[in-house]
N, C-alpha and C positions, 0 to 999 in steps of 0.2 A: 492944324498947327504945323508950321516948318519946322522942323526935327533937322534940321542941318547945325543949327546953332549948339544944342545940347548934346548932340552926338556925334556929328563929323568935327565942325571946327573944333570945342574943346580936346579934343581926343588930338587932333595936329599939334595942337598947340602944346600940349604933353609932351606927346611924341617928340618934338624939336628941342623942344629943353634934354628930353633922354638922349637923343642923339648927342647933342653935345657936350654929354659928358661918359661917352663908352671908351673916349682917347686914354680917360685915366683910371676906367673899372679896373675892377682884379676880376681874376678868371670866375666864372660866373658858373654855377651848377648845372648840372646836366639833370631834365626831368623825365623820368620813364614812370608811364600808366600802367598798369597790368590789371585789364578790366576782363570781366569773364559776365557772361547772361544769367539771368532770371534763377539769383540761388539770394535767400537769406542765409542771417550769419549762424548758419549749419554747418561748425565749422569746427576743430579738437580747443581751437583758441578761443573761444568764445565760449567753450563750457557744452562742446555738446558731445556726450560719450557715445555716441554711436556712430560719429563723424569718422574717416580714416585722411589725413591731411596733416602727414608729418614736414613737409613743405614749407606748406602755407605759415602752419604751428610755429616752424624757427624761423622764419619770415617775422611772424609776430611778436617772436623774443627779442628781435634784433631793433624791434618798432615801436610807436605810440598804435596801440590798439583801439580805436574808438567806442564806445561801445552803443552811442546816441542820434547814429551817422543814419539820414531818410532821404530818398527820394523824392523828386518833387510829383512823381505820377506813380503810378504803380503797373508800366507798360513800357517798351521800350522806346519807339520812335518818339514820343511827346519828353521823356526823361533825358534821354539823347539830345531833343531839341532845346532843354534848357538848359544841358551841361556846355553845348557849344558855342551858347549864347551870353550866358549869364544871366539871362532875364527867364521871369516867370512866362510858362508859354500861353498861360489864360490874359495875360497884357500882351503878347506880341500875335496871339490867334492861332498859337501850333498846338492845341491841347486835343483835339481829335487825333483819331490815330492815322498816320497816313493822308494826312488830309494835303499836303502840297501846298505851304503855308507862305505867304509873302508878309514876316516880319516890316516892322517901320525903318522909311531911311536911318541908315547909322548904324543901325543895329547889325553889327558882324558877327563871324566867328572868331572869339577869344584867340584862336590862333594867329590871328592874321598881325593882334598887336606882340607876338612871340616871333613871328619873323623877323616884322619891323624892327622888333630888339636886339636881331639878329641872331636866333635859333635856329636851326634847322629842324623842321618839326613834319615827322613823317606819322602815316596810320596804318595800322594794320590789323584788319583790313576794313572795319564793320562804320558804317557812318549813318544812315536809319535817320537822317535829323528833321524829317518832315517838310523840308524846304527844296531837293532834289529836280532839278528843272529835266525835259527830255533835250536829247532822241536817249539818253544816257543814264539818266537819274544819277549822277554822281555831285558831290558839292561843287562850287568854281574852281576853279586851280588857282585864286588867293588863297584859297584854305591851307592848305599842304603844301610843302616843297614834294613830297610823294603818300599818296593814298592807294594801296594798290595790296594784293597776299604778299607782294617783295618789298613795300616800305621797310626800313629797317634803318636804325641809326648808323651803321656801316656803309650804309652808302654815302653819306652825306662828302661832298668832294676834300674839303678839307675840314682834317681828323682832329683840329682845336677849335672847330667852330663846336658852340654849347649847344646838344642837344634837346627837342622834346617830343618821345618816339609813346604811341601808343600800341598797345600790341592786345588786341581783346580776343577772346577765347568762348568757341560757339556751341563746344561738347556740352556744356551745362544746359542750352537753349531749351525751353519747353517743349517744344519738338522730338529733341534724344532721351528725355524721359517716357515720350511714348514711342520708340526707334524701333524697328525689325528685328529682326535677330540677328539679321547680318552686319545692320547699321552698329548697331547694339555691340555685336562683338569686334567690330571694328574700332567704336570710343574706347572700348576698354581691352585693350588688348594686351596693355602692358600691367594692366593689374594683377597679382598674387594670387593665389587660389584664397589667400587669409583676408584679403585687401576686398572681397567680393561681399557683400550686407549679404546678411542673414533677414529674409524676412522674417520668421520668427521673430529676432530680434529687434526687431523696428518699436519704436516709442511712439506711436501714432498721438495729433491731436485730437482734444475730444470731440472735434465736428468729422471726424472720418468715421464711417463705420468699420469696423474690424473684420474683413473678409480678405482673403487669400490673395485677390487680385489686387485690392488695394495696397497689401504691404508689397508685394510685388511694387506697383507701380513706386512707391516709397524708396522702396532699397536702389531701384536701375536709378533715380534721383538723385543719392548718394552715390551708388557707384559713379556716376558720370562729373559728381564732383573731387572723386579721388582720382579719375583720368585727368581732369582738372589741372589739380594737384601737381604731378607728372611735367605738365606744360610749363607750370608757373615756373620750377624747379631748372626747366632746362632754358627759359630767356636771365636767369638769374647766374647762371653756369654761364652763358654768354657775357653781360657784363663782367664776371671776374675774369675772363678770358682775354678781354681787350682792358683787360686794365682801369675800368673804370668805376666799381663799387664804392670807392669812396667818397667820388665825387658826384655821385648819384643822387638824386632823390625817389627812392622807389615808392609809388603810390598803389595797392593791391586792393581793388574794389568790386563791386557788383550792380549792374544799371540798373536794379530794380529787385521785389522781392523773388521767393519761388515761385517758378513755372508748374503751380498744381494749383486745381481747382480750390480758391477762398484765397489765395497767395495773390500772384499776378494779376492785373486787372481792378485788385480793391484795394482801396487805402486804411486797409487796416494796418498792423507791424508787418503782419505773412506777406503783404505786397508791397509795404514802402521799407521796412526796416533794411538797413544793408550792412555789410562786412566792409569796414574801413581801418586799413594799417596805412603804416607811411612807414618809413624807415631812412633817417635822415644822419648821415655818420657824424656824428661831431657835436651833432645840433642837438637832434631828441635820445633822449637818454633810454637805452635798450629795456623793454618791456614795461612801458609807462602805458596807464590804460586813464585815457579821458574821456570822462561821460557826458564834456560838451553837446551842446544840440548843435546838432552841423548838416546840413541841406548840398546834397548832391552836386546840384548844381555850381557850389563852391568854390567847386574843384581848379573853376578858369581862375578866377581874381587868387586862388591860391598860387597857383603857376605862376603866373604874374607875378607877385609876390617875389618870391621864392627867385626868382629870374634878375628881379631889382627894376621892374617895367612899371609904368604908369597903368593902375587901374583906371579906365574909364568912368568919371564919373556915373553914366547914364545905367552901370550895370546892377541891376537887382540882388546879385550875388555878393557876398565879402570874402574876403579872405581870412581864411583858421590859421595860416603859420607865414612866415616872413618877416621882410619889413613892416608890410604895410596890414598886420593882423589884425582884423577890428575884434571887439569885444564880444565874446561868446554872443550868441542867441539866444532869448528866451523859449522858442517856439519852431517848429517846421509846419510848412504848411503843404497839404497835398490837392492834387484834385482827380478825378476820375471825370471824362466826357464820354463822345464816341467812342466806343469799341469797336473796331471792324463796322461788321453791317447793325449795333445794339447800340442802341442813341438811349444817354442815361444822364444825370447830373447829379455829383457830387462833390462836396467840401469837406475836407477834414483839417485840425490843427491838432500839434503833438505838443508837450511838453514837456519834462524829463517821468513823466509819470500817467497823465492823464492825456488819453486821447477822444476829441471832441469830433462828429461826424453828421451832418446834415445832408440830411438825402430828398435832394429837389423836386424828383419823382417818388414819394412815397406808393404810391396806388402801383409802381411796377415792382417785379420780384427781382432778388437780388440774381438768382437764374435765367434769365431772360434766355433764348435758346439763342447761343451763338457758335455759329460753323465750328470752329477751329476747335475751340476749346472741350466741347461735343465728343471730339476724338481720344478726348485723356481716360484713359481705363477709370479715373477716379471718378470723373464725373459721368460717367456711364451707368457705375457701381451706385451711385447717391440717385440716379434719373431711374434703376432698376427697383432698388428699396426704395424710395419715394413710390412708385408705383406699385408697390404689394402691400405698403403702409394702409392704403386708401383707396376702396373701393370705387364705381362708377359714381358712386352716390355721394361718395365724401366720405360714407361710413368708414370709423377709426378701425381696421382689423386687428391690431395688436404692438408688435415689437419690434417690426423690420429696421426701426431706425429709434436713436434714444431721442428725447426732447432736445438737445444741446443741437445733435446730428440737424432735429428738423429746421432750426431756427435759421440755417440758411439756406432752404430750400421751401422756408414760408411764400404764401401769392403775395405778401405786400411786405415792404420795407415800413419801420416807426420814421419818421418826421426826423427825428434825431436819435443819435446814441452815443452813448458817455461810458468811456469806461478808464479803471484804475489796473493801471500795467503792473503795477507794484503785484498786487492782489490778484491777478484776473490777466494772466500774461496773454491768453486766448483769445481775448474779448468775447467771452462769450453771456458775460452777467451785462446787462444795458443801465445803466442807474441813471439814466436821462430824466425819468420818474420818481428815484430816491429820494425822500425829504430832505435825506444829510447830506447829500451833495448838491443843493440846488446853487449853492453859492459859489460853486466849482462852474456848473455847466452854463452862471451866466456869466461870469468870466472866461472862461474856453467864448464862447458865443460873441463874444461883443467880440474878442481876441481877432476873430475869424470875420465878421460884420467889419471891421475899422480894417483888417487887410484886404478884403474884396474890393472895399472903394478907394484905399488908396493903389492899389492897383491894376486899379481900374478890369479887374476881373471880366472879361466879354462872355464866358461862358453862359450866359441868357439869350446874347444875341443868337436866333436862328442860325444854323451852320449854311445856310442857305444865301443869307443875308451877307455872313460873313464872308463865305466866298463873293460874292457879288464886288463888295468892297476891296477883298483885294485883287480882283482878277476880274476888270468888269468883261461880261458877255462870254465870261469862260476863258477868255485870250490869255495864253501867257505873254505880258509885258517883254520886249526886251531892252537890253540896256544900248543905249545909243554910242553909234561908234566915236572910240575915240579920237583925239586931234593931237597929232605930233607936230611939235615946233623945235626946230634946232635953232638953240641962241648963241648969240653973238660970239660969246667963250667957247663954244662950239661943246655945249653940253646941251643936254635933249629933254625937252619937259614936253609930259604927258597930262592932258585933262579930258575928263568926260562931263559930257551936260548928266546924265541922269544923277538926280538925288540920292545920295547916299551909297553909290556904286565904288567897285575898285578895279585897280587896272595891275593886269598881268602883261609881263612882258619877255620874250627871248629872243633870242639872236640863232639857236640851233634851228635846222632843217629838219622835216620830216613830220610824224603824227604823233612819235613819244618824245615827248621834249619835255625838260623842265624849263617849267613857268616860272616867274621871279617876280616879286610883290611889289609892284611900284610904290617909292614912298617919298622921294625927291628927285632932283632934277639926274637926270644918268650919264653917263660917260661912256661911249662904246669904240669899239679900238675896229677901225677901218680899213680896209674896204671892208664893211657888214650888212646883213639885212633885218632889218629889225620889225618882228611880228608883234603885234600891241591887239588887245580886246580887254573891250570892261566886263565888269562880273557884277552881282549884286544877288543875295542871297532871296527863292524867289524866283529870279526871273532868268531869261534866254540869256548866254554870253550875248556879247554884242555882236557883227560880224567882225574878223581880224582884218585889220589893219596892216600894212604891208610897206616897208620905205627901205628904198637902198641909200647905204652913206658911204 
């Protein structure tokens, strides 16, 4: 199907109406992310007493606190992939982890229609979105006016153009929960002697078993969310310093659940639930807590939103606040694919209470041995008592692990599993078999049946197959170069043949140069020389293009 029609041209056509009416906007809000890794909402605000995140906490007075806010993966690059997008990445092909995904024409980064709107919209520094072409792996320079550790709204040239700055924070990453000592004391360096978890004190889940080195690994989990904390503290201390907190929209979230074995990687709460405040002055009324169901990926068509910009029809995502807010959510919905080198399939849908889970490969264990994850003290501690559980023979020895502990370290996954968050915050009770819920779990089921097909879910198709299709023979595509025409009024219009591409363009010298988003015909003050190359998320820039005027 040509995909030009439903997602380039409508999206222009938007666009051109927006354009011509920025002559008479009133000044337009400034949007900051403040995203942080693989922590659910473990947090003083959300009710959890062992949390230290006095920060965050008045961050969350000042805010709407959500408290129904999921993921659409429960990993970071595929979650990534579909916060940048808008679209679910099981319909665009980025649901593997790292897999180097070639999205359908049209299908951009959200950002690129925040340029267009004229934002200035920088990152810093983390982008993971599955789509990273080489020798560089970084996104196109459509994406970003800057992407780089020194993104930051202060660069931006001039100081009333409306910002939209991401600023993510990697101390939390699953990785510094299992940190050195040195790494270790480095994240937390600015912490208190009082600010440091008490393993003892740790409130463990009941699928951990209760050993020394597990609360260990528990506590450095939280510590690394109170270094956190710290961070959050001092880009919020920069806004009020330039003067701009009021005109802010501050968004405070997390790309997925925690980075500890049963958390990240599953679509359970521990890996899709996340911490979501907004804090918007004037607008949302200080410490308002909505239990909306609200899906991650959101986040763009909110921006949008919020900005006064045209959402693109073709985006998967809606918008929770602005003009153009659609109507809460019944449902999120997750998926779980590739993991690393552990090829798995999984659906899950949430509702504000029940979460429904089909698992494609039942005959595989939900522990599959995977590299990385191998390294977390916890799941070392779960692979040590699992093996003194259970003799050569099978034989049950006794107590090394409780039945809760073994259920996710069983050889096979159930077909499905149902359970009531209300009751069962854990998911550890399965009622997929309940009498009294069967009326539940074939509503959750068709719920999840009637979103697979409508869109158009590829997780079946071979990863094999898949790549074949969008990258045939392995080649990455690139986008063909583009074609500079200087007209008659002596303004410069830019076009590329490749479907669904966009063209970057500047006038600076050199290798660090900002790129500027072509979006109509240009005007450049002469004698100049002007550098043009297409982008398309996916594939090779094109070669640059080169013209003296």
């Amino acid at each position: 199907m040509n995909q030009r029609t439903p997602f380039a041209l409508l999206a222009a056509f938007l666009f051109s109406l927006f354009f011509a009416s920025l002559a008479t906007a009133q000044p337009r809000p400034n949007i900051l992310w403040i995203s942080t890794e693989d922590i659910s909402p473990d947090l003083g605000c959300y009710g959890d007493g062992y949390a230290i995140t006095p920060n965050i906490d008045r961050l969350a007075s000042q805010s709407a606190r959500y408290t129904n806010a999921f993921s659409n993966a429960p990993v970071c690059a595929p979650s990534r992939s579909a916060i940048i997008t808008g679209m679910y990445t099981t319909t665009i092909g980025s649901m593997h982890m790292r897999s180097k995904a070639v999205p359908p024409a049209g299908v951009k980064a959200f950002t690129e229609y925040l340029r267009a709107a004229g934002y200035y919209c920088t990152n810093n520094s983390k982008t993971d979105y599955n789509f990273e072409a080489p020798p560089n792996h970084r996104p196109p320079d459509t994406v970003w006016d800057e992407s780089s550790p020194r993104a930051h709204w202060r660069n931006r040239p001039d100081k009333s153009q409306p910002f939209f700055s991401v600023i993510n924070f990697t101390v939390t990453h699953e990785s510094q929960a299992r940190a050195t000592p040195e790494q270790y004391a480095k994240n937390t360096a600015r912490l208190t002697p009082a600010q440091r978890h008490n393993p003892a004190k740790a409130v463990l889940p009941p699928y951990y078993p209760d050993t020394p080195k597990v609360r260990q690994n528990w506590a450095m989990y939280y510590d690394n969310i109170t270094a956190m904390d710290y961070l959050v503290a001092d880009v919020l201390k920069q806004l009020e310093e330039d003067g701009l907190a009021e005109n802010t929209v501050v968004f405070f979230w997390g790309d997925h659940g925690r980075g500890l074995p049963r958390g990240k990687r599953w679509p359970y709460d521990s890996g899709t639930r996340v911490p979501l405040l907004v804090r918007w002055p004037g607008k949302i009324k200080p410490g308002t807590v909505v239990d909306d169901v609200v899906m991650l990926f959101d986040l763009g068509p909110t921006a949008l939103s919020i900005a006064g910009a045209p959402i693109p029809s073709h985006l998967q995502a809606q918008a929770f606040l602005g003009e153009r807010k659609k109507a809460p959510r019944d449902y999120a919905f997750a998926q779980r694919d590739r993991m690393d080198e552990v090829y798995d399939t999984v659906r899950a849908v949430r509702d504000k209470r029940f979460r429904y889970i089909r698992n494609f490969n039942p005959g595989r264990p939900y522990t599959q041995y995977l590299d990385y994850l191998e390294e977390m003290p916890i799941m070392q501690e779960l692979r040590r008592l699992y093996k003194d559980h259970y003799n050569a023979l099978g034989a049950n020895y006794g107590n090394a692990l409780t039945p809760v502990q073994l259920l996710w370290m069983a050889p096979e996954k159930p077909p499905e599993e149902l359970y009531d968050l209300k009751n069962d915050p854990h998911e550890i009770n399965n009622l997929a078999k309940s009498s009294s819920h069967q009326d539940i779990l074939k509503r959750m089921r068709g719920v999840l049946d009637q979103w697979q097909k409508d869109t158009k879910d590829l997780g079946l198709v071979p990863e094999a197959e898949l790549r074949e299709r969008m990258r045939p023979g392995g080649k990455w595509q690139q986008v063909a170069a583009p074609v500079i025409t200087e007209l008659p009024d002596g303004k410069i219009k830019l076009a590329c043949a490749t479907e669904g591409s966009s063209i970057a363009y500047t006038t600076e010298e050199g290798k660090t140069v900002r790129w500027l988003l072509y979006m109509k015909e240009i005007v450049v003050k002469k004698p100049t020389t002007l550098r043009v190359k297409g982008c398309r998320l996916g594939y090779l820039d094109s070669e640059e293009v080169v013209q003296k005027f």
